[in-house]
N, C-alpha and C positions, 0 to 999 in steps of 0.2 A: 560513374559507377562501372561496376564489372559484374560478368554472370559466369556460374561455374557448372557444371551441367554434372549430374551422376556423383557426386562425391562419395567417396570410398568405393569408388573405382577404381582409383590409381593406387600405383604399385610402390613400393620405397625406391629408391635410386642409392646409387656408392656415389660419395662425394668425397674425394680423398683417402677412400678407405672404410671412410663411417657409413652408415646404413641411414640415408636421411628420410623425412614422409615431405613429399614438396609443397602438397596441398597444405599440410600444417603449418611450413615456415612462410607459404605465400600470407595466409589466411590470419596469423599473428603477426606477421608483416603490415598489412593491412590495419589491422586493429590499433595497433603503436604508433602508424607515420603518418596514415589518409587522414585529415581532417573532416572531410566527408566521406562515411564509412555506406556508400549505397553499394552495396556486395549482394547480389542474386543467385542464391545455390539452390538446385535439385538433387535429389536424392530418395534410396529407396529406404534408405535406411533409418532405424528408429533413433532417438536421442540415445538414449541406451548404449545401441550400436557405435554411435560418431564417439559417445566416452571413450568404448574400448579402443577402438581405433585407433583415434587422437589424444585421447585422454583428461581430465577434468577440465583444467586449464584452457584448453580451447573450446571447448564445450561451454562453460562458464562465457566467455569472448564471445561467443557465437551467438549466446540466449542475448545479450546489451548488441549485436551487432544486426543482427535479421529479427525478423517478425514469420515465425513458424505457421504455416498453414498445414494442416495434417487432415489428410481424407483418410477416409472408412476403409479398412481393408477388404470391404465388400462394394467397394464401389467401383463402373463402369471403367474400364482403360478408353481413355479417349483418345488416345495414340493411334490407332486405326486407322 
């Protein structure tokens, strides 16, 4: 497996020229080649949010790829 910390944190990169998102070509990379898909992302962001971002298509990937846990937006930061 792999863990990806913060996603839609990262920024787009130029790859020849083109404007790429890297987390998205890893992340549909993943989905298409891993036979075992154990992939651990954090995030502050809402599903909503990862659409815009990345857009349905991986959004769609992501729901068949992870098991979403979402806390209360009133809930303690236990990062502290």
């Amino acid at each position: 497996g792999i863990c990806f910390d913060d996603l839609g944190s990262d920024e787009k990169r130029k790859r020849y020229g083109d404007e790429v998102n890297v987390m998205e070509d890893i992340l549909l990379e993943r989905y298409d080649k891993v036979p075992f898909k154990f992939t651990h992302i954090t995030s502050n962001l809402t599903v909503d949010q990862i659409e815009e971002l990345y857009g349905p298509r991986l959004r769609s990937r992501l729901r068949e790829m992870c098991n979403f846990i979402a806390f209360d937006p009133n809930s303690i930061d236990r990062r502290k």
